[in-house]
C-alpha positions as CSV (number, residue, x, y, z in Angstrom):
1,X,21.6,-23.3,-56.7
2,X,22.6,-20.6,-54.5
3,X,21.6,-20.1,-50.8
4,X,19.6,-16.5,-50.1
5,X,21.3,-14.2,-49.2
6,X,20.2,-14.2,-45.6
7,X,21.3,-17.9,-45.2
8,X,25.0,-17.1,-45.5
9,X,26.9,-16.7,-42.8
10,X,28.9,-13.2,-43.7
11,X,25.0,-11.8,-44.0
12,X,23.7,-13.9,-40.1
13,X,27.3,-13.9,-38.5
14,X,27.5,-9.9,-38.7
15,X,24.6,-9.5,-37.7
16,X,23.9,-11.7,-34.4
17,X,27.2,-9.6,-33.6
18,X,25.6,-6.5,-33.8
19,X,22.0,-7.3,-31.9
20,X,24.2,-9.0,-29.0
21,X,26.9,-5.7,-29.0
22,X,23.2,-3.5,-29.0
23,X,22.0,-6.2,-26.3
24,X,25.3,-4.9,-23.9
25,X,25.1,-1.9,-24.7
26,X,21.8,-1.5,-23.8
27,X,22.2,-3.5,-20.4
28,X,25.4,-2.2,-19.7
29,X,25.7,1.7,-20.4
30,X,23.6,3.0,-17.4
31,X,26.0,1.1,-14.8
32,X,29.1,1.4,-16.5
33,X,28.4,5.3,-17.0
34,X,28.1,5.4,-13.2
35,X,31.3,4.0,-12.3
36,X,33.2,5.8,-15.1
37,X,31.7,9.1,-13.5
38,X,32.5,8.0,-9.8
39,X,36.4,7.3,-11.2
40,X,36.5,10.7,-12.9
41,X,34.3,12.7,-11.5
42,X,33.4,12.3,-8.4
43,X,35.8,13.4,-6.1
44,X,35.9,17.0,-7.8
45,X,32.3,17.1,-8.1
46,X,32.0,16.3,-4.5
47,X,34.8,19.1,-3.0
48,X,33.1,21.9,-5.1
49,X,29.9,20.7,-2.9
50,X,31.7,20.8,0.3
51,X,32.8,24.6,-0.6
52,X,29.5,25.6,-1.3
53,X,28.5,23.8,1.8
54,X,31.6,25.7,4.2
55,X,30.8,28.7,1.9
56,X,26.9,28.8,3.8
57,X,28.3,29.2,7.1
58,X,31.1,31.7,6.5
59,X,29.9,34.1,3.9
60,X,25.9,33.9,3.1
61,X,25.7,36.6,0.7
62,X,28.3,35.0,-1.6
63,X,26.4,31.5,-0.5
64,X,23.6,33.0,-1.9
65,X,25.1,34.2,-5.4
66,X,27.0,30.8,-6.1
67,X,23.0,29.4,-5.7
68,X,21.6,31.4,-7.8
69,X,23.9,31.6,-10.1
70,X,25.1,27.9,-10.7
71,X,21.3,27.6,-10.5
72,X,21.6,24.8,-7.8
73,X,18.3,24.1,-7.5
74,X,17.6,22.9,-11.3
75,X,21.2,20.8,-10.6
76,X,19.6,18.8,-7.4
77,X,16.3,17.7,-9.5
78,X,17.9,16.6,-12.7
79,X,20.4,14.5,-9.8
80,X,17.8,13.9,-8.2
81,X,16.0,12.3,-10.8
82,X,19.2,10.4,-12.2
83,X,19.8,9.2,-9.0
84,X,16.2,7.4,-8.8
85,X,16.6,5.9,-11.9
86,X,20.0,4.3,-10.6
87,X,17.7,3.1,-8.0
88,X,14.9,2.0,-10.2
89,X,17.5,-0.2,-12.3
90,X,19.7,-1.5,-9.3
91,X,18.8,-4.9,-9.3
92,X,18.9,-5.9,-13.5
93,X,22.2,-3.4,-13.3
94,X,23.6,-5.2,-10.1
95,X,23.2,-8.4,-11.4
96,X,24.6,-7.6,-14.8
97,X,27.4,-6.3,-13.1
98,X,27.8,-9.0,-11.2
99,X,28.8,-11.4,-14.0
100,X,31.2,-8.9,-16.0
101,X,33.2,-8.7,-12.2
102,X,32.2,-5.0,-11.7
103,X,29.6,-5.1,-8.5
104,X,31.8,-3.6,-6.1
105,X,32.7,-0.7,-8.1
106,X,29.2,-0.4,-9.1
107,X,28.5,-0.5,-5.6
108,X,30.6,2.1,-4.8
109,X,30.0,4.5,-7.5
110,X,26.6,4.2,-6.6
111,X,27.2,4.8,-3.1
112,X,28.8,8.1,-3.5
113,X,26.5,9.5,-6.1
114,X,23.6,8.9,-2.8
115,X,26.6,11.0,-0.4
116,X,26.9,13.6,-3.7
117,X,22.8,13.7,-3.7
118,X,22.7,14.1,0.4
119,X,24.8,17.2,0.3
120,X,23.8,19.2,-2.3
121,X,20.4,18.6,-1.0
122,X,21.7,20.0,2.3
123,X,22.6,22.7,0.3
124,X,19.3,23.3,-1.1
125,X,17.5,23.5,2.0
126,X,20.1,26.1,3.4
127,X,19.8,28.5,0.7
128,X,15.4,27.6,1.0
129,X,14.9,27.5,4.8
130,X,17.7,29.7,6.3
131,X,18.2,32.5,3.4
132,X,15.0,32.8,1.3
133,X,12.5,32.0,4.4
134,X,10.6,29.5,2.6
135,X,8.2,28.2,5.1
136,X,5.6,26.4,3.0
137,X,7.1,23.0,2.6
138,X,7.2,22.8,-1.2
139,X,10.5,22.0,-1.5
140,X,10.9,19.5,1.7
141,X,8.0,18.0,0.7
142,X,9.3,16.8,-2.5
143,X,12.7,15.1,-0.5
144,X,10.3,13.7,2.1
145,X,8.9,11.8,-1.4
146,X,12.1,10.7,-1.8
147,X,12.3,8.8,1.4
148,X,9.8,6.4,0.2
149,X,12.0,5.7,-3.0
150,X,14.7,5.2,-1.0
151,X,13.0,2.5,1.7
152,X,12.3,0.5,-1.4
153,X,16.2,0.8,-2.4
154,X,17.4,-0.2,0.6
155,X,15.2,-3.2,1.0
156,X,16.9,-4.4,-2.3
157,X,20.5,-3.3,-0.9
158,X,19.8,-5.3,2.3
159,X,19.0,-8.5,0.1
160,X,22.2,-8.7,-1.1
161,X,25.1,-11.7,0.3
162,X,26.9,-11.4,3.5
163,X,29.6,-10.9,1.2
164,X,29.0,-7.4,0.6
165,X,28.5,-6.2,4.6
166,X,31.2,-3.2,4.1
167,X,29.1,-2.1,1.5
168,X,25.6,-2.4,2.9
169,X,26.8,-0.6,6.5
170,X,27.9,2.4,4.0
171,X,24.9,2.5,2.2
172,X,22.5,2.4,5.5
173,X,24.9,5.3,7.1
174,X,24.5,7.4,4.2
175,X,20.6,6.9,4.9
176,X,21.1,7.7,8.6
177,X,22.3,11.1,7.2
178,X,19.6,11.5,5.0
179,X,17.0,11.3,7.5
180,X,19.3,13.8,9.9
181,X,18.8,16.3,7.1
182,X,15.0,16.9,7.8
183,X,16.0,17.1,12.2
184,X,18.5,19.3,11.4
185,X,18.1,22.2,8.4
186,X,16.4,24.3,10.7
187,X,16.3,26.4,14.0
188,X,12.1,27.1,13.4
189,X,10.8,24.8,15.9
190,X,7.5,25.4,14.5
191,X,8.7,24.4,10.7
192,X,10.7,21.0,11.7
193,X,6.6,20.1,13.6
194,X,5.3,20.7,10.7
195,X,7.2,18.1,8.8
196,X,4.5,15.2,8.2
197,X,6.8,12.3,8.4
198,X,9.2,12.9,11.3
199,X,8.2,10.4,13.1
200,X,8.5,8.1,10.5
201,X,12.2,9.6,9.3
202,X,13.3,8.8,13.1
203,X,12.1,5.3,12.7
204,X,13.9,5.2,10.1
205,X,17.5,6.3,11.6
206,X,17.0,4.0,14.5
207,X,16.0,1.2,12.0
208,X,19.1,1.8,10.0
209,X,21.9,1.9,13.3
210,X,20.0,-1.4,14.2
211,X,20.9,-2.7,10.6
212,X,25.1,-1.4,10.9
213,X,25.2,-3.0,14.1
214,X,24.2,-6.3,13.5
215,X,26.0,-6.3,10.0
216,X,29.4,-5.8,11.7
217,X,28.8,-8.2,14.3
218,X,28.5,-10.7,11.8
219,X,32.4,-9.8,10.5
220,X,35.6,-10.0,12.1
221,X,35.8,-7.1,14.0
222,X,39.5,-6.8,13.0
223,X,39.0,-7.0,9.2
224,X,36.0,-3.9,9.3
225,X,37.5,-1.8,12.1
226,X,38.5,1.0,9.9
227,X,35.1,0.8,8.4
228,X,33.4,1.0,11.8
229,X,35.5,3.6,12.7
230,X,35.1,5.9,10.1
231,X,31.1,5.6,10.3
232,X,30.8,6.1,14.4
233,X,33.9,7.7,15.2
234,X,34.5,8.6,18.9
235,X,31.2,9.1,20.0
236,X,28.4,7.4,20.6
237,X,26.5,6.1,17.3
238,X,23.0,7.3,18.8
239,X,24.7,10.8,19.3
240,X,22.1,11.5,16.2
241,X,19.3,9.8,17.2
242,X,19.4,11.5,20.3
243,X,19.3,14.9,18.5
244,X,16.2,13.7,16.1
245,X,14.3,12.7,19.7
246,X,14.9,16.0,21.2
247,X,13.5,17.7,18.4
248,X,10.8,15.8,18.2
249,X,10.0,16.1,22.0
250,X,10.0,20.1,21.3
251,X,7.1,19.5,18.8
252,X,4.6,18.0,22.3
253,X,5.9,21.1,24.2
């Protein structure tokens, strides 16, 4: 008698092939779309963002008509929402990284698509707060959101094994940054007060420098000096934290 057809193996061997190929795809498309767009990508994406940015302070008519135009704002909430489902997914896509030997690409690719985010979000408030005069918060208020999504992030990224220290002092820097934004977009004394969570976003910066410091004490000064470099330069790391204080002191004035 002759097996049924689902008992041979050219009918189960094909297809356990194709549920475990759907399986990978499935758990590894997200991450390895990242890095292929940080390899590619990235550094292109990230200099047309600098010109806009350099474009601002020289020329803010023609600042203004790139903005428009490229339609910036709808580009920073479909980022930002791609960028919070990296961060909703980090752990399962970490891990799964992990084993196929990809984790510090992933890491990095990550990484710069939070420096890409930071930026053209600096851009966005520029065009809102300095050129179109938009006092009523609508806009911060939905980065200040943000900052609660990226607390949790952070908390995942600071979970991780000593072994990936250079990584985790980029990732807390980048956050130093992104908390600067909110100190620094504008001149209005009376807007930057009005900001619910400054005190909170300061917290957060000194948090953060706290965090750098005591993950490069725990390498070899020698092997991360470039690193360390690079991130305080020759100033004093509370250079910024400084700044966020003063404004803040302005607000009790």
């Amino acid at each position: 008698m002759k097996k049924p057809f689902y008992k041979l193996k050219r009918f189960y061997i094909p297809c356990g092939l194709l549920i475990a190929f759907v399986i990978f795809i499935s758990l590894a498309y997200r991450p390895l779309e990242l890095i292929f767009w940080d390899k590619y990508y990235y550094e292109k994406e990230n200099q047309i963002r600098k010109e806009i940015s350099k474009l601002f302070w020289s020329n803010e008519e023609e600042f203004k008509k790139v903005f428009v135009e490229q339609n910036l704002n709808q580009e920073l909430k479909l980022n930002q929402k791609e960028l919070l489902n990296y961060m909703h997914n980090f752990k399962k896509d970490f891990k799964f990284m992990q084993i196929l030997g990809l984790d510090n690409a992933y890491l990095v690719a990550l990484k710069n698509k939070d420096v890409l985010f930071t930026l053209q979000m600096q851009n966005n408030l520029n065009y809102f707060y300095f050129i179109s005069n938009n006092t009523d918060l609508k806009e911060i208020n939905n980065y200040l959101n943000v900052v609660d999504e990226f607390l949790v992030f952070m908390s995942e990224i600071e979970k991780l094994p000593s072994k990936y220290n250079p990584g985790k002092i980029m990732f807390e820097f980048t956050f130093v940054n992104y908390n600067t934004l909110f100190f620094g977009f504008t001149l209005d004394i009376n807007l930057m007060c009005s900001i619910p969570q400054k005190e909170q976003l300061l917290e957060n910066m000194i948090n953060s420098y706290k965090k750098m410091n005591l993950l490069y004490d725990i390498n070899l000064k020698t092997e991360y000096q470039e690193l360390y470099e690079t991130i305080y330069g020759a100033k004093k790391p509370n250079r910024l934290i400084n700044f966020a204080k003063g404004r803040l002191n302005a607000c009790g004035r």
